[in-house]
C-alpha positions in Angstrom: 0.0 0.0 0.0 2.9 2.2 1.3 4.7 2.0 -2.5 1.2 2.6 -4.0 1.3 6.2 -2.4 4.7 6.8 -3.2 4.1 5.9 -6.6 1.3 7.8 -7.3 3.1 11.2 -5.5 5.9 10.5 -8.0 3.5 10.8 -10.7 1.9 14.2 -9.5 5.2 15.6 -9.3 6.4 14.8 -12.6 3.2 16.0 -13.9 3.3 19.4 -11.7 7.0 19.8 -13.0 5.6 19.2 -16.8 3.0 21.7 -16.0 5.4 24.5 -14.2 7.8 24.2 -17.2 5.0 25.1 -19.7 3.8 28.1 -18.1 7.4 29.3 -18.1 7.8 28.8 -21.9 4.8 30.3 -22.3 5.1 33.4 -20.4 8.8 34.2 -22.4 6.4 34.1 -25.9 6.1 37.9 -27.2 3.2 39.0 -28.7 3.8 40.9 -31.8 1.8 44.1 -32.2 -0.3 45.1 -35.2 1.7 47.7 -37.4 0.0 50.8 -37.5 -0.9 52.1 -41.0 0.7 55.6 -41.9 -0.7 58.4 -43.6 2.0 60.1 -45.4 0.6 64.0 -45.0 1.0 65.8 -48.6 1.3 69.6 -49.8 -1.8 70.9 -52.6 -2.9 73.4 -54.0 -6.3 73.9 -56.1 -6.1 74.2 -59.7 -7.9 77.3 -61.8 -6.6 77.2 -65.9 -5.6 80.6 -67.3 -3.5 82.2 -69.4 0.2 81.4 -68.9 3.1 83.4 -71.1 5.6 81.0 -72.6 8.9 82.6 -71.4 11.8 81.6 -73.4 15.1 81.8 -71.2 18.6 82.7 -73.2 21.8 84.2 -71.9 24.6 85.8 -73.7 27.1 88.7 -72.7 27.0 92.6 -73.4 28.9 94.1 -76.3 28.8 97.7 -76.8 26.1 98.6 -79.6 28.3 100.8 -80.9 32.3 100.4 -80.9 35.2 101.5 -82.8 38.7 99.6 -83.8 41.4 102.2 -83.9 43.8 101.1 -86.8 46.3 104.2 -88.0 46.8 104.6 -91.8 49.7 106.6 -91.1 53.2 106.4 -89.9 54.3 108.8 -87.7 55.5 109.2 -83.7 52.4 108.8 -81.3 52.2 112.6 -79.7 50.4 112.8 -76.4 47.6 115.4 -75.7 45.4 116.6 -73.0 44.6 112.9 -71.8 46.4 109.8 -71.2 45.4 107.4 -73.8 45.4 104.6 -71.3 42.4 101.9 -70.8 39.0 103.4 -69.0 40.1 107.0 -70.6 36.6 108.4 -71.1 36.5 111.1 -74.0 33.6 113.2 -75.1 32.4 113.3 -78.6 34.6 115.2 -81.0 37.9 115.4 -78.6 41.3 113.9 -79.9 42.3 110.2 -78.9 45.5 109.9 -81.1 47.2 112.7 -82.4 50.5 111.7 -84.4 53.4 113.8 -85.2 52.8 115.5 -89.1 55.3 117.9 -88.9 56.9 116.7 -92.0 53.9 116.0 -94.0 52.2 118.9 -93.4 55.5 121.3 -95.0 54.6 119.2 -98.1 51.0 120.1 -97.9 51.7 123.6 -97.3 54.1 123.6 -100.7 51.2 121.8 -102.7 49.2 124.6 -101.5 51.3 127.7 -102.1 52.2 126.1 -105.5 48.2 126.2 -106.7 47.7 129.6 -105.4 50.8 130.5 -107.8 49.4 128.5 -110.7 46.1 130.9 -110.3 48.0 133.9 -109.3 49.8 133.2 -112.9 46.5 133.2 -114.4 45.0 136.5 -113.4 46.7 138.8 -116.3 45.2 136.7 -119.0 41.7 136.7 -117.4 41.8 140.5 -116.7 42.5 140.9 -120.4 40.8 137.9 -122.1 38.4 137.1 -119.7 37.0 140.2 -117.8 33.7 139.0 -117.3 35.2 135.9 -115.0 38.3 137.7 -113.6 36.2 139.1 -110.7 35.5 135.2 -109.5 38.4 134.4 -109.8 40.5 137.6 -107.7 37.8 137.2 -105.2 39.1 133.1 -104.6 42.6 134.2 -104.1 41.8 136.7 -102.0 39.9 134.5 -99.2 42.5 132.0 -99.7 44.3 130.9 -96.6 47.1 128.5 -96.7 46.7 128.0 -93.2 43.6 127.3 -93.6 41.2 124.2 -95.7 42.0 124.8 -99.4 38.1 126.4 -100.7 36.5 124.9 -103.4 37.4 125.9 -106.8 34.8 129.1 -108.4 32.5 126.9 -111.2 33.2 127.7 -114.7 30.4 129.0 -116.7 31.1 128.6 -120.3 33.7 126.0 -121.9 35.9 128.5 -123.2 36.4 129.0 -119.1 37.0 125.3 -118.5 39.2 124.7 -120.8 41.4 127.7 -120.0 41.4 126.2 -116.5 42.1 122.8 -117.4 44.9 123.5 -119.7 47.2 125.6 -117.4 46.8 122.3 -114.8 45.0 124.2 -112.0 42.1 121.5 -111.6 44.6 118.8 -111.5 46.6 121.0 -108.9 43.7 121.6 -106.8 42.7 117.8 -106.6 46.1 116.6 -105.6 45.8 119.3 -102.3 43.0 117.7 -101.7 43.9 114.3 -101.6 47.3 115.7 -99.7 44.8 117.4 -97.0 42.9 114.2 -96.5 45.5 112.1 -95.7 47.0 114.7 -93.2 43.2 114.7 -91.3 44.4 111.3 -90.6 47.2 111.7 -88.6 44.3 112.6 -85.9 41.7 110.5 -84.4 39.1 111.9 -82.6 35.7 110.4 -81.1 32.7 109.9 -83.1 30.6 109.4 -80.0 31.3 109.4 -76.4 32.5 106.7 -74.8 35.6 104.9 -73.0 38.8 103.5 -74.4 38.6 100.0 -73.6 42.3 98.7 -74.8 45.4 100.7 -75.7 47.7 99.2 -77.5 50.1 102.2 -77.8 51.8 104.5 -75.8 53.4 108.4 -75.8 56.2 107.9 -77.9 55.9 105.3 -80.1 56.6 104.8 -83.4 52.9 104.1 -85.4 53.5 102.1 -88.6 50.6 102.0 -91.3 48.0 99.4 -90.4 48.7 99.1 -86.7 46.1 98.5 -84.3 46.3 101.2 -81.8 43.0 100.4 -79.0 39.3 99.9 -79.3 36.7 102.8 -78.2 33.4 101.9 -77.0 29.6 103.9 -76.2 29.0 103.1 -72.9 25.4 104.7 -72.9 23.6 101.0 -74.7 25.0 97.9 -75.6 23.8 94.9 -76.9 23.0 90.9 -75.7 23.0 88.3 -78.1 21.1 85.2 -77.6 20.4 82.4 -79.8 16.1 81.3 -80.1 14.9 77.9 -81.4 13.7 78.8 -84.8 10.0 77.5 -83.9 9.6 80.9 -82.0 10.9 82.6 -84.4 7.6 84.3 -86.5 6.3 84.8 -82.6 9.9 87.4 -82.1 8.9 91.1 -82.8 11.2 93.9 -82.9 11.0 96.5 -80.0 9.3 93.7 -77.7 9.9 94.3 -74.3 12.7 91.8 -72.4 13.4 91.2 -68.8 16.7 90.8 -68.3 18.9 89.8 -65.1 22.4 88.7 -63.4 23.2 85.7 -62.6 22.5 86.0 -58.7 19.2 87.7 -59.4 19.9 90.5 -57.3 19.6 93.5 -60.5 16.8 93.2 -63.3 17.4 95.4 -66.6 14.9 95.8 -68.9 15.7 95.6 -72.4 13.4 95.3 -76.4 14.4 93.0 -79.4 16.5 95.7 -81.4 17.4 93.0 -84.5 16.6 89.7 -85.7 18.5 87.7 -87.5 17.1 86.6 -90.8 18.8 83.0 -91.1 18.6 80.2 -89.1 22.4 79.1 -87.9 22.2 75.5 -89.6 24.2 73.3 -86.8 22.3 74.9 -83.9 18.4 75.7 -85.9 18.9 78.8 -83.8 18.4 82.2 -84.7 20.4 84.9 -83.2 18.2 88.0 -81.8 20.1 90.8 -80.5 18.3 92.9 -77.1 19.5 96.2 -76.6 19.6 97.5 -73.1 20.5 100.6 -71.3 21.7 101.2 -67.5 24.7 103.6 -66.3 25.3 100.6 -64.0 25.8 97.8 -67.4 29.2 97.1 -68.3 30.6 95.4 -71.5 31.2 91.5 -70.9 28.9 91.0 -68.5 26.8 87.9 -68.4 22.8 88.4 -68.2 19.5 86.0 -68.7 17.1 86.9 -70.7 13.1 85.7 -70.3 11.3 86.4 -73.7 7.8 86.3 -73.5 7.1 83.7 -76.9 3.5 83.0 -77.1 0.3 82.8 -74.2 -1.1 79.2 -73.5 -4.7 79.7 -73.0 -6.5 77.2 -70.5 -3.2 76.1 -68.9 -1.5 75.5 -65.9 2.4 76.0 -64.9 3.8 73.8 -61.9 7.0 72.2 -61.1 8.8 70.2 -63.4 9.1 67.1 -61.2 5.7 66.9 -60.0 5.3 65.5 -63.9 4.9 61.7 -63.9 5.9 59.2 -66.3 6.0 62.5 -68.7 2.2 63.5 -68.7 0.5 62.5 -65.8 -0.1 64.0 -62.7 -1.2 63.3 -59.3 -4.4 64.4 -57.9 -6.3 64.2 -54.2 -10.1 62.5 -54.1 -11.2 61.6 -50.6 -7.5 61.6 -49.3 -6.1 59.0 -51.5 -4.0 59.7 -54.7 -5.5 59.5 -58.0 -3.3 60.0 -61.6 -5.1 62.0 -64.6 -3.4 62.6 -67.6 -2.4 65.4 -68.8 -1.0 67.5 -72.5 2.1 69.5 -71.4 2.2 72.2 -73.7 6.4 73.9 -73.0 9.1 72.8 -70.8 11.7 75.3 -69.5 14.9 74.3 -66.7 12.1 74.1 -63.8 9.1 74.4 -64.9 6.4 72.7 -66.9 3.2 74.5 -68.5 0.0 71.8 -68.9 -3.5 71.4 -70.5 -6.3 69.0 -69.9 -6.3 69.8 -65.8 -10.1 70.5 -64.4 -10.7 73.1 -62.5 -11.1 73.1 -58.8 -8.6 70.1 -58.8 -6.5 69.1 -56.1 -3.4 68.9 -57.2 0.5 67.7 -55.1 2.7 71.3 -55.0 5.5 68.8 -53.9 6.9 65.6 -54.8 6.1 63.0 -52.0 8.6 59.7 -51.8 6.8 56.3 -52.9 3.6 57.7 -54.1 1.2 55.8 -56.0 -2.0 55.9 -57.2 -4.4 54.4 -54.8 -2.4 55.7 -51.3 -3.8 57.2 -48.3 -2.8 60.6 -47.9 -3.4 63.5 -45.3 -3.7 67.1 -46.4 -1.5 69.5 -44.3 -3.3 72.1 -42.5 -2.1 75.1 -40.7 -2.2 75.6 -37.4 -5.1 78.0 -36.7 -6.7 77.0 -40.4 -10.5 75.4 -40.5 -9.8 74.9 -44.0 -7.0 72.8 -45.8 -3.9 74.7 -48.1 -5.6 73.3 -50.9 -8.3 76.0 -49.9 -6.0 78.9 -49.8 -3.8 78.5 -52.9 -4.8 78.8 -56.4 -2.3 77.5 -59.2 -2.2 77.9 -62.6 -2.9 81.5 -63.6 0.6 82.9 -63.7 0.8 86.9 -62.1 3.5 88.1 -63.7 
């Protein structure tokens, strides 16, 4: 009886033991959680279709609209004169830049002229007696001749017997070789057809000019020009003295500018067309580097956003009862950032930024202010631009 109780504890203690070491396993088991679903929150704005200028974005640098070469066709010594003729020399209209040394030329012009006013001084006898009707022309051109001054123009003939008396004793033929002598010695000085600034000097006081040298370059500083090269499907939409906004590359100054030529070829590697925009501003300076935004054409019934809230190239996404939805779309012009699209309802709800992973079907959240009732996509109307 005795080992009949013994064996029967043994067996609730091997089953207790059995029993205890379950509820020890069991209690180490973890419980996964359910994941929680998230709701990615998403920035909108409202759509309203308008009309949206196609800007056309170029860039070039400035070149004076109006600049000179300076090249001598003389020889002579460089002779200084009431300013340096150094770089950034400004100079007023009609004021010397170069003045070279003539001394030597202008003795033989002085003996070309003093040798005509001898051929007609040796000419007056036979017109006071064979001539008297023309002799009175004739005395009065020698007496207002100056040979210090411009030779005058010769008295006209009036009759052939006249002409021919001139011609033969070699006074026309004189006359015309002064001339030619007096234009080449207007040459020895430069002066400025406009005012402007010396932009390069390529001589100094002193030097020795040879024929054909380059001596500097003179520029206007009041306009100068930008050219920029168009894709030639804009160019019957181009009109001369069309207003351009132009700007540096940091965006801190804005110049406004108009479409002073056009060029009428299309450049055959590129299919460009070079337009040239003139632009005035005390503060411009040549080689400077500016962007241009040429207003092409209007899209009517369009919208502009960001280029890479474009999907798969024309599609967009949109919000319906806080889950994405993709429509598609007609975009109409691309520029660098920006995209301008058709075919967009109005009063649609539209993403303003990209959001990571999206796809059509996902929950989504609409961010609201704090302190709005209302959702952004209330506030904010895209698609009609303002400028």
């Amino acid at each position: 009886m005795r080992n009949v109780v013994l064996f029967i504890l043994g067996l609730l203690l091997i089953a207790g033991a059995l029993f205890g070491a379950k509820m020890l396993i069991d209690s180490k088991t973890k419980i996964k959680p359910r994941s929680a679903k998230v709701v990615k929150t998403v920035f909108v704005d409202t759509t309203k279709n308008g009309t949206v200028p196609i800007k056309i974005i170029a860039n070039g640098n400035l070149i004076a609209k109006r600049r000179l070469e300076l090249f001598s066709e003389v020889q002579g010594v460089f002779r200084g004169g009431t300013k340096l003729f150094k770089p950034g020399q400004q100079y007023k209209k009609g004021q010397t830049l170069i003045r070279i040394d003539a001394s030597e030329y202008y003795a033989s012009v002085q003996s070309a002229k003093s040798n005509l006013f001898n051929l007609i001084t040796s000419i007056m006898p036979d017109l006071r007696l064979d001539y008297p009707d023309i002799y009175g022309k004739w005395q009065k051109y020698l007496t207002n001749f100056d040979i210090n001054k411009t030779t005058p123009e010769l008295p006209e003939t009036s009759s052939e017997k006249e002409k021919y008396f001139i011609t033969g004793r070699n006074i026309y033929t004189t006359y015309y070789n002064v001339k030619n002598l007096e234009q080449r010695l207007s040459k020895y000085t430069i002066s400025a057809p406009f005012s402007g600034v010396l932009t390069e000097a390529l001589v100094t006081e002193g030097t020795l000019i040879r024929q054909g040298q380059k001596l500097g370059e003179f520029i206007d500083t009041s306009a100068y020009e930008i050219e920029v090269a168009i894709g030639k499907e804009y160019s019957d939409l181009l009109k001369l003295g069309e207003s351009v906004q132009l700007s540096d590359l940091d965006k801190s100054k804005t110049y406004t500018g108009v479409v002073a030529r056009i060029n009428g070829s299309v450049d055959q590697a590129t299919q460009t067309i070079t337009t040239f925009i003139e632009v005035k501003d005390s503060s411009l300076k040549e080689g400077m580097y500016l962007e241009a935004n040429l207003n092409a054409r209007k899209a009517e019934n369009a919208i502009e956003i960001d280029r890479n809230l474009l999907q798969e190239g024309d599609k967009i996404f949109v919000v319906r009862d806080s889950i994405l939805d993709m429509i598609d779309v007609q975009p109409v012009y691309f520029s660098d950032k920006k995209v301008i699209l058709k075919g967009v309802p109005d009063g649609d709800i539209i993403l303003n930024k990209p959001v990571p992973g999206a796809y059509a079907g996902m929950l989504v959240k609409i961010y609201q202010e704090k302190g709005e009732r209302g959702s952004s996509a209330d506030s904010k109307v895209i698609g009609v631009n303002s400028k």
